[in-house]
PDB file of N, CA, C and O in Angstrom:
ATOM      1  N   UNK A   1      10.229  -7.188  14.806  1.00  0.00           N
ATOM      2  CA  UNK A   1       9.037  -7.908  14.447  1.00  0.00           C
ATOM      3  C   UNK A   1       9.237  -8.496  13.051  1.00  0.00           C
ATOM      4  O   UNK A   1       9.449  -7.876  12.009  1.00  0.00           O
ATOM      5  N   UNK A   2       9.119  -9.912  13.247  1.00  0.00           N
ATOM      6  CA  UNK A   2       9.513 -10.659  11.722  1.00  0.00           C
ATOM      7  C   UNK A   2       7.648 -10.778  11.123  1.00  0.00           C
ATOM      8  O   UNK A   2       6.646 -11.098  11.763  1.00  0.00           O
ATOM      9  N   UNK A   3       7.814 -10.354   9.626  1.00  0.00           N
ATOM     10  CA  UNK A   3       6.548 -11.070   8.932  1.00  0.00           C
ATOM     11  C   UNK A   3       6.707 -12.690   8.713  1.00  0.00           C
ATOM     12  O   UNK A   3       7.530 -13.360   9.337  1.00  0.00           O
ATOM     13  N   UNK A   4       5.832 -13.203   7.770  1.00  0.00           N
ATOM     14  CA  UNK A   4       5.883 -14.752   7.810  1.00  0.00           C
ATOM     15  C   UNK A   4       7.034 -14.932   6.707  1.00  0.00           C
ATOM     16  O   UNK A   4       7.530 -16.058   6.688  1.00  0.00           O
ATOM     17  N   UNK A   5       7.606 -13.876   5.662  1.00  0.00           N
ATOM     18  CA  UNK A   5       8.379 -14.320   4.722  1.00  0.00           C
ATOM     19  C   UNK A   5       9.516 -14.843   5.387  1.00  0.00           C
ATOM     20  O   UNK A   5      10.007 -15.919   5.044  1.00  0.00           O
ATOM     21  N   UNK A   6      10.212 -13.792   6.814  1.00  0.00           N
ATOM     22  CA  UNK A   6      11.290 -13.902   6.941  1.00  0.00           C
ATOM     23  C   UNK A   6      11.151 -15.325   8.242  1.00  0.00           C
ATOM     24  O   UNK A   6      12.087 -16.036   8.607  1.00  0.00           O
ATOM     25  N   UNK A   7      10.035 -15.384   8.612  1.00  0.00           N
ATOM     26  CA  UNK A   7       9.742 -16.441   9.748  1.00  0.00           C
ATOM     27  C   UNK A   7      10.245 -17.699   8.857  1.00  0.00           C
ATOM     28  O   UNK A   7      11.106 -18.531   9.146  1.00  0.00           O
ATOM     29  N   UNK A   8       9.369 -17.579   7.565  1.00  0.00           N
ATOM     30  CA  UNK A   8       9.823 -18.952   6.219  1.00  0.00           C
ATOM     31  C   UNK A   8      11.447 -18.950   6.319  1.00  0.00           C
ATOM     32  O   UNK A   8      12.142 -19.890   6.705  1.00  0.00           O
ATOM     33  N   UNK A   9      11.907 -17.605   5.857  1.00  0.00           N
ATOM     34  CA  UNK A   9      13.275 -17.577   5.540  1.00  0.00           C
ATOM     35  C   UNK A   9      14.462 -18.278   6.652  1.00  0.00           C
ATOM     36  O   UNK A   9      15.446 -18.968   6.385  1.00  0.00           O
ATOM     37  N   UNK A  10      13.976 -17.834   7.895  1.00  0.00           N
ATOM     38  CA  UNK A  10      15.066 -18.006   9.069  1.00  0.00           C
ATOM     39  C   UNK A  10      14.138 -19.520   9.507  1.00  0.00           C
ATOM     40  O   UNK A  10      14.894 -20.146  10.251  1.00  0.00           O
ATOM     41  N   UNK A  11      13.318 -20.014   9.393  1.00  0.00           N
ATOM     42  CA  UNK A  11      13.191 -21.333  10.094  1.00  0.00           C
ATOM     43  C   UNK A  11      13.310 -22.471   8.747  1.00  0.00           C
ATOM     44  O   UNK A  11      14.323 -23.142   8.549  1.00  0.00           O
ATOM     45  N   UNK A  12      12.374 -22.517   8.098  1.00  0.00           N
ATOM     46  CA  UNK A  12      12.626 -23.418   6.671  1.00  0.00           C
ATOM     47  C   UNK A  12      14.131 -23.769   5.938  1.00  0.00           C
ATOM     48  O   UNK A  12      14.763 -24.825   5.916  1.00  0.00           O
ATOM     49  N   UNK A  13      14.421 -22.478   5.371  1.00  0.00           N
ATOM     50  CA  UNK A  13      15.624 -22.113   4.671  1.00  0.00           C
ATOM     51  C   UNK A  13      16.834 -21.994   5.656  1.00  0.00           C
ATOM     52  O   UNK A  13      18.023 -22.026   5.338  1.00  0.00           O
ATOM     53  N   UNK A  14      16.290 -21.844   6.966  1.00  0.00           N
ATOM     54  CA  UNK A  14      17.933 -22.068   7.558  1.00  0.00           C
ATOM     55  C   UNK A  14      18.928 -20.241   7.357  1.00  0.00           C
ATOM     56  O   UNK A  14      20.149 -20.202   7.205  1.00  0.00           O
ATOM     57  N   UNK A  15      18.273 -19.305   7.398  1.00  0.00           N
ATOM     58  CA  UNK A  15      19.005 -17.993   6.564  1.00  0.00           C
ATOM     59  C   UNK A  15      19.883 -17.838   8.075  1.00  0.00           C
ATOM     60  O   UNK A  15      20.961 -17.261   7.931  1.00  0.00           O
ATOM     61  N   UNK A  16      19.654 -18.146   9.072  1.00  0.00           N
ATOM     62  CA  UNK A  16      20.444 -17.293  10.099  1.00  0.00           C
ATOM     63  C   UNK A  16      21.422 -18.022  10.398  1.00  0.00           C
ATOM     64  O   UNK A  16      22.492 -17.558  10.794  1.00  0.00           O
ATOM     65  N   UNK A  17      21.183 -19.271  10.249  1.00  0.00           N
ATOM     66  CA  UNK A  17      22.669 -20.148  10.040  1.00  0.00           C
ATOM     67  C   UNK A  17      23.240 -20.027   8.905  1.00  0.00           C
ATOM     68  O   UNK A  17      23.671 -21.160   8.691  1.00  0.00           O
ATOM     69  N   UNK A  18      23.602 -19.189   7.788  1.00  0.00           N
ATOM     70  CA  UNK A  18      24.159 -19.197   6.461  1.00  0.00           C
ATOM     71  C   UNK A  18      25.395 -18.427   6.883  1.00  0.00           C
ATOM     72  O   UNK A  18      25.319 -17.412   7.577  1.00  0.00           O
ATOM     73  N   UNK A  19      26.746 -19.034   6.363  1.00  0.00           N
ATOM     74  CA  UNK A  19      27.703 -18.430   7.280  1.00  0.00           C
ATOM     75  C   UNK A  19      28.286 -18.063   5.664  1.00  0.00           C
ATOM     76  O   UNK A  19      29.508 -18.108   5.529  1.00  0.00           O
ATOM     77  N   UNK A  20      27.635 -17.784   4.717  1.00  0.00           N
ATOM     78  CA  UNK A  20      27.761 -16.526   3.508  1.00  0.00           C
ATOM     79  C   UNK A  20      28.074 -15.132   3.880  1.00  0.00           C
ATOM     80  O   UNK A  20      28.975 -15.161   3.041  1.00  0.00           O
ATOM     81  N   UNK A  21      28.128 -14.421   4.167  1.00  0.00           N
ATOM     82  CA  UNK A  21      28.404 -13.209   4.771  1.00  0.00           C
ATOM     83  C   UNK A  21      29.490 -12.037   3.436  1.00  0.00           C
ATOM     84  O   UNK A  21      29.743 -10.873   3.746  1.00  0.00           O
ATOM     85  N   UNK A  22      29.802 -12.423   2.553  1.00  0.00           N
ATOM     86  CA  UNK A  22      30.579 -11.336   1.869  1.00  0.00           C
ATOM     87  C   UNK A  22      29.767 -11.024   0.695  1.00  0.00           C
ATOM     88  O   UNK A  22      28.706 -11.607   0.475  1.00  0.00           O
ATOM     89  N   UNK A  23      30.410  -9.808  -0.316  1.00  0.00           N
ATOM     90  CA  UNK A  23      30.149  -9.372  -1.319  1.00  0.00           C
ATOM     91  C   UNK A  23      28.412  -9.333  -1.636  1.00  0.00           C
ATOM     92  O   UNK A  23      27.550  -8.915  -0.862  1.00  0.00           O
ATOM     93  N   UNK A  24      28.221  -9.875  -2.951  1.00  0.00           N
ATOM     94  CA  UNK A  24      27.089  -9.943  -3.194  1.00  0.00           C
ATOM     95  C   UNK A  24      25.838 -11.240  -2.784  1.00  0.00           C
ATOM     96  O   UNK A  24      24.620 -11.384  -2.891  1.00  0.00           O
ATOM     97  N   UNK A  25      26.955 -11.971  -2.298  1.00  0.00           N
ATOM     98  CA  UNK A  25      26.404 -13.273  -2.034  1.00  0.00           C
ATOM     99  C   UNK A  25      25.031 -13.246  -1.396  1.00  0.00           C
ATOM    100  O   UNK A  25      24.104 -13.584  -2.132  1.00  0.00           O
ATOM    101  N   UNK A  26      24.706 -12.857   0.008  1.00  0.00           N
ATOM    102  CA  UNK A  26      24.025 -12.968   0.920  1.00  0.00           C
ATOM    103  C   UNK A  26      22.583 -12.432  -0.053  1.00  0.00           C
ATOM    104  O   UNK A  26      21.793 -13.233  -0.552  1.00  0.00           O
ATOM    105  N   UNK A  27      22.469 -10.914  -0.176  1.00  0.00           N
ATOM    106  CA  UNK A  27      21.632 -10.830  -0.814  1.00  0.00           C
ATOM    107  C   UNK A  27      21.077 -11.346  -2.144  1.00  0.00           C
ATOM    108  O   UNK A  27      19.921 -11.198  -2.540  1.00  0.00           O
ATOM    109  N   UNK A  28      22.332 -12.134  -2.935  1.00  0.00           N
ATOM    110  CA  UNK A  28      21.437 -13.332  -3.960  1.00  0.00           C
ATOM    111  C   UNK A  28      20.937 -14.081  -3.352  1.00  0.00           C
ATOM    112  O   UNK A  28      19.800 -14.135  -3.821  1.00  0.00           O
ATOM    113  N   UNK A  29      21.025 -14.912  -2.379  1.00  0.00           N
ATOM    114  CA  UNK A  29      20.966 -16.119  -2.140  1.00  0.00           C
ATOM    115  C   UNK A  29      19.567 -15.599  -1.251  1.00  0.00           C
ATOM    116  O   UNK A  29      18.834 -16.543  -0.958  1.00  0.00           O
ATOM    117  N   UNK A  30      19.215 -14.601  -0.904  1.00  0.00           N
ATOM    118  CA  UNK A  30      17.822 -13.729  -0.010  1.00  0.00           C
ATOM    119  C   UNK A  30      16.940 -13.923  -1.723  1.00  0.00           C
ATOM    120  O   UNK A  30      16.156 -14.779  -2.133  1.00  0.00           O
ATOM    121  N   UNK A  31      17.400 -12.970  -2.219  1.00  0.00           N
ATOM    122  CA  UNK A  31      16.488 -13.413  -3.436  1.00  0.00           C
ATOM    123  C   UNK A  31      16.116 -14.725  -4.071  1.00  0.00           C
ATOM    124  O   UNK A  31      15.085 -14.748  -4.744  1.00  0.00           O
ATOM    125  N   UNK A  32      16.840 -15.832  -3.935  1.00  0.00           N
ATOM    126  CA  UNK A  32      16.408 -17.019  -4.571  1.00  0.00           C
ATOM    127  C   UNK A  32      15.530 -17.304  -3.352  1.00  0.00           C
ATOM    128  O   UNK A  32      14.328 -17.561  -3.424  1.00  0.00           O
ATOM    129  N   UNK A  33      16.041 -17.254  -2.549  1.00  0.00           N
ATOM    130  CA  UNK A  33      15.000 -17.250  -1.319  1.00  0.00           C
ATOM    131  C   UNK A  33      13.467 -17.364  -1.453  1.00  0.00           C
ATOM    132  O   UNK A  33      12.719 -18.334  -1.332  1.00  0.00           O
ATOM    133  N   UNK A  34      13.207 -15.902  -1.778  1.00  0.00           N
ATOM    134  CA  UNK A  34      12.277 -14.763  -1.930  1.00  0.00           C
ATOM    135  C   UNK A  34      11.414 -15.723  -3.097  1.00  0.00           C
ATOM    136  O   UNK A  34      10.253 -16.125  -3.029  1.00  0.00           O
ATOM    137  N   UNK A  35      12.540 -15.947  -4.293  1.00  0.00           N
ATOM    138  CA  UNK A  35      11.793 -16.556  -5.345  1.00  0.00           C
ATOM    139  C   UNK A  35      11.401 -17.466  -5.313  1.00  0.00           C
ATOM    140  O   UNK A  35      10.439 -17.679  -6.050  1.00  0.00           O
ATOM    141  N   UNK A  36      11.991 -18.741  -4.294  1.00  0.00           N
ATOM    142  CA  UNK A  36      11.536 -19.918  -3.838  1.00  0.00           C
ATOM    143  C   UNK A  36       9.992 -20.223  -3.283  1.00  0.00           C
ATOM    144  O   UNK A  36       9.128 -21.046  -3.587  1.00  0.00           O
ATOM    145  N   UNK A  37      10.058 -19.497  -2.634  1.00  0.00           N
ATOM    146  CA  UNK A  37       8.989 -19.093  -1.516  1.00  0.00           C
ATOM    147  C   UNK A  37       7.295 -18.589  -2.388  1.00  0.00           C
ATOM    148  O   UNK A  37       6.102 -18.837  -2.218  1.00  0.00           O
ATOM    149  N   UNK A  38       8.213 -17.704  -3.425  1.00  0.00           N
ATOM    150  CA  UNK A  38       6.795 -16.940  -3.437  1.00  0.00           C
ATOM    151  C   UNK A  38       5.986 -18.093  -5.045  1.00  0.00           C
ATOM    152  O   UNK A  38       4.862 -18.035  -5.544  1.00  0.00           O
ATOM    153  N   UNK A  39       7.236 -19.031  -5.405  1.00  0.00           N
ATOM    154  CA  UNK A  39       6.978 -20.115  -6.648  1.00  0.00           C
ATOM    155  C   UNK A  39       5.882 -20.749  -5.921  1.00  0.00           C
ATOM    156  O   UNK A  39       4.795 -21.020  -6.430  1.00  0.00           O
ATOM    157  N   UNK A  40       6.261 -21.007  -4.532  1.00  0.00           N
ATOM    158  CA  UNK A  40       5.352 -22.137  -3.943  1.00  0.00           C
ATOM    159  C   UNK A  40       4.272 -21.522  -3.345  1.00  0.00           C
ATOM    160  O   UNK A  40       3.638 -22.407  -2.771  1.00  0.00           O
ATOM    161  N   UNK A  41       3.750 -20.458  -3.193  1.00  0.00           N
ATOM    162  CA  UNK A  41       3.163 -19.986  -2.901  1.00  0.00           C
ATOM    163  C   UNK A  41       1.840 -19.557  -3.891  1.00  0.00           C
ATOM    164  O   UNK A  41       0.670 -19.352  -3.568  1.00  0.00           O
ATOM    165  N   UNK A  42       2.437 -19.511  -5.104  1.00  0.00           N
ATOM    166  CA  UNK A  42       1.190 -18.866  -6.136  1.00  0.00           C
ATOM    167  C   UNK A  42       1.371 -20.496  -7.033  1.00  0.00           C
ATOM    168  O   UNK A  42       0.924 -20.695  -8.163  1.00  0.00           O
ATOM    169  N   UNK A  43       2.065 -21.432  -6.265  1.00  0.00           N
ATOM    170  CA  UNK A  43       1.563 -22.970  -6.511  1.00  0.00           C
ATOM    171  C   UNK A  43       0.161 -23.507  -5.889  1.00  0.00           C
ATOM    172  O   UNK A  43      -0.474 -24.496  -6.254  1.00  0.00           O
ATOM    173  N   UNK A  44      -0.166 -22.546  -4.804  1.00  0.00           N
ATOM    174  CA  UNK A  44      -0.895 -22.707  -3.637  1.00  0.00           C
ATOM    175  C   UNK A  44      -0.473 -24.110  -2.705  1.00  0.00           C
ATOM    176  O   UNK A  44      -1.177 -25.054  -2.347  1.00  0.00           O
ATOM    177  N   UNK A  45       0.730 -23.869  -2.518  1.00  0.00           N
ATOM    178  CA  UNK A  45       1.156 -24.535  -1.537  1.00  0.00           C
ATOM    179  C   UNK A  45       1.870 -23.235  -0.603  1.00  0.00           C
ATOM    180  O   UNK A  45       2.659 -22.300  -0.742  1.00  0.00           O
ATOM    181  N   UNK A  46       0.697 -24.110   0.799  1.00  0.00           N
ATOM    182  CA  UNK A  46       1.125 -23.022   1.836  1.00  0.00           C
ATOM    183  C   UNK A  46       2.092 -23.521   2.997  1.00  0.00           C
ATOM    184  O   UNK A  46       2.713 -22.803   3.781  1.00  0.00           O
ATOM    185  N   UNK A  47       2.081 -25.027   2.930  1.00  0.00           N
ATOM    186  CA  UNK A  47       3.196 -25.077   3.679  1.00  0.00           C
ATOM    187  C   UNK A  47       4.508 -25.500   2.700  1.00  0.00           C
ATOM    188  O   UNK A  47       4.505 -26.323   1.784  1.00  0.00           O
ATOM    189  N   UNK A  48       5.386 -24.854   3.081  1.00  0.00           N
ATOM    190  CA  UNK A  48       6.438 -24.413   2.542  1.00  0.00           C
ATOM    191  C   UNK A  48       7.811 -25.633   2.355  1.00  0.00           C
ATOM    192  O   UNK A  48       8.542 -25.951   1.417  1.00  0.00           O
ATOM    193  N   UNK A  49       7.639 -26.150   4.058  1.00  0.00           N
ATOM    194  CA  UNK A  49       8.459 -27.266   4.093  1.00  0.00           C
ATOM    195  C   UNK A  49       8.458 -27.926   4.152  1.00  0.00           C
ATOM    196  O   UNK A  49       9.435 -28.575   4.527  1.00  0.00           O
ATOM    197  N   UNK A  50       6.702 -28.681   3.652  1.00  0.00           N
ATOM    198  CA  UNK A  50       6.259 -29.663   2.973  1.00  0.00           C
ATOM    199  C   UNK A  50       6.632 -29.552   1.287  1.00  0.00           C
ATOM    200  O   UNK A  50       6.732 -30.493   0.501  1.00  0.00           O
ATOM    201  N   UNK A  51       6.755 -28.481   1.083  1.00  0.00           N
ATOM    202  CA  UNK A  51       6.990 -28.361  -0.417  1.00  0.00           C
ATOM    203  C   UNK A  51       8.599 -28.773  -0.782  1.00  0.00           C
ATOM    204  O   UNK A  51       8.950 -29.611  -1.612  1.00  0.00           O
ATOM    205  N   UNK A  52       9.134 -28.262  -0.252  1.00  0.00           N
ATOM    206  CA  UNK A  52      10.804 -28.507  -0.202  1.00  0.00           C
ATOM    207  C   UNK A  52      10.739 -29.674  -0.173  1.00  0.00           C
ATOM    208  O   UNK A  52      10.974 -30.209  -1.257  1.00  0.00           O
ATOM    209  N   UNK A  53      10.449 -30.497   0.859  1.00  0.00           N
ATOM    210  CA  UNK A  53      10.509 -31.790   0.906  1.00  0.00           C
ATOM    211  C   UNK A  53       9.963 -32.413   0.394  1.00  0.00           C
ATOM    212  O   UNK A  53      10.133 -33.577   0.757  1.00  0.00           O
ATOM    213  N   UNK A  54       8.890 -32.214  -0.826  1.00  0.00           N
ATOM    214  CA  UNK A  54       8.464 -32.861  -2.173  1.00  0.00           C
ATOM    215  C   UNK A  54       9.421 -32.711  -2.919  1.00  0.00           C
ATOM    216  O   UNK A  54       9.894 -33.688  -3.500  1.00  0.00           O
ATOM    217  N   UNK A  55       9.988 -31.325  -3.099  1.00  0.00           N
ATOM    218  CA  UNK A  55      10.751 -31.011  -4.223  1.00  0.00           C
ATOM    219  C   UNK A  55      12.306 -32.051  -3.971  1.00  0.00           C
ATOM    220  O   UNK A  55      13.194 -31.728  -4.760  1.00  0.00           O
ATOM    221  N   UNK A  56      12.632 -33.035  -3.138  1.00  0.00           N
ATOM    222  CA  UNK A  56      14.191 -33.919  -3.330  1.00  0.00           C
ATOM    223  C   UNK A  56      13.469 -34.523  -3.588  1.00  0.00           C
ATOM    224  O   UNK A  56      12.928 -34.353  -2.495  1.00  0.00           O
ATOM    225  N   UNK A  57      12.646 -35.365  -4.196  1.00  0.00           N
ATOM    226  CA  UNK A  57      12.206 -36.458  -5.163  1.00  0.00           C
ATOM    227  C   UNK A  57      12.329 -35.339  -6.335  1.00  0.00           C
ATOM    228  O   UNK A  57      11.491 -34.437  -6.364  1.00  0.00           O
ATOM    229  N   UNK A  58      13.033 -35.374  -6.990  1.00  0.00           N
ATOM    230  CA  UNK A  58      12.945 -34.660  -8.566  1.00  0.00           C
ATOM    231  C   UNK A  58      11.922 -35.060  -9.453  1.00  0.00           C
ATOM    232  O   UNK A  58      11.562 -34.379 -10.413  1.00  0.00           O
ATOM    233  N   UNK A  59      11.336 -36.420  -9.068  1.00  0.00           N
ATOM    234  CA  UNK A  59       9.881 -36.509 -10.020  1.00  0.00           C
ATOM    235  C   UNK A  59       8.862 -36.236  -9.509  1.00  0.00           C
ATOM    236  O   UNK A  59       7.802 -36.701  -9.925  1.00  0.00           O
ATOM    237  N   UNK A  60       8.931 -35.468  -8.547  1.00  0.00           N
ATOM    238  CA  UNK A  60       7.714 -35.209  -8.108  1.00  0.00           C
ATOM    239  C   UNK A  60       7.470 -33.345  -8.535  1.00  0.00           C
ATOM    240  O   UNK A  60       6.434 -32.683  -8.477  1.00  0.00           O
ATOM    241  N   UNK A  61       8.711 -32.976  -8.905  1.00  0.00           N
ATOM    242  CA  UNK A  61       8.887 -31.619  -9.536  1.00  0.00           C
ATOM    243  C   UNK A  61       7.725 -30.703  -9.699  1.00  0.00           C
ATOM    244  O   UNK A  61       7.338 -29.797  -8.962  1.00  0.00           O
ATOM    245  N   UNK A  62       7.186 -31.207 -10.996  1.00  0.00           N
ATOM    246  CA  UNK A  62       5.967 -30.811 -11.554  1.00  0.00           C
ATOM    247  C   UNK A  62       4.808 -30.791 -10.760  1.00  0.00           C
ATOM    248  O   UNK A  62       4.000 -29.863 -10.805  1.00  0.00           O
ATOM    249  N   UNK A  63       4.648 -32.157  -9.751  1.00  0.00           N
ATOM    250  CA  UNK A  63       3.278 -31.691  -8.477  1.00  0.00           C
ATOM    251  C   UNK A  63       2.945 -30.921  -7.587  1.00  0.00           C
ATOM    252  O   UNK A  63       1.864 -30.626  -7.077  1.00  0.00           O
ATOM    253  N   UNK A  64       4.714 -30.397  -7.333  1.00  0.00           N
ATOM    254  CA  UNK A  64       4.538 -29.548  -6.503  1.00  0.00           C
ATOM    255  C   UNK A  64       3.912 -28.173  -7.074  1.00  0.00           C
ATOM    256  O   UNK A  64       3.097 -27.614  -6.340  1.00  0.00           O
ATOM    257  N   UNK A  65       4.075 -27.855  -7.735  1.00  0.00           N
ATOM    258  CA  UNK A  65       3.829 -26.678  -9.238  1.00  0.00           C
ATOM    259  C   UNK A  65       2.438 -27.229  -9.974  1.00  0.00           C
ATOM    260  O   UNK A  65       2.278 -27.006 -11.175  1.00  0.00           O
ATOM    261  N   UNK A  66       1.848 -27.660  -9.519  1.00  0.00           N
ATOM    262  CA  UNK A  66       0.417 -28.929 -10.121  1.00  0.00           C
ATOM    263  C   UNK A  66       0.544 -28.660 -11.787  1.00  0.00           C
ATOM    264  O   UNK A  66      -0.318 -28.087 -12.454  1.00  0.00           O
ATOM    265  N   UNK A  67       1.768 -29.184 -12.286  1.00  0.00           N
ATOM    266  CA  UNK A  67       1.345 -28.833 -13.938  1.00  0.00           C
ATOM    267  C   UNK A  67       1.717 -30.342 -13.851  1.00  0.00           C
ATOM    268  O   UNK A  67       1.675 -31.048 -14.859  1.00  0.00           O
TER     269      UNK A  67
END
């Protein structure tokens, strides 16, 4: 049973296709994850991969983050 973080993680972010698999890698790259997710989240942006996809315009940076 997945919660919605990892539903974000494995459909948005793509985590189950990440063919990272050694050392410490996997679990950094879970944490930027984690940190990604929860930035946009206490942005109050709830959809997630609407946010990502604000965030490749680099000037739109700051709106997504409403500062």
């Amino acid at each position: 049973m997945e919660n919605r973080l990892h539903w974000v993680r494995d459909v948005t972010f793509r985590e189950d296709s990440s063919q990272v698999r050694t050392g410490a890698a996997p679990r950094a790259l879970a944490s930027f994850r984690n940190l990604a997710i929860s930035t946009m989240r206490l942005a109050d942006r709830a959809n997630i991969a609407h946010a990502r996809r604000d965030l490749l315009n680099r000037t739109d940076t700051f709106a997504v983050y409403n500062i």
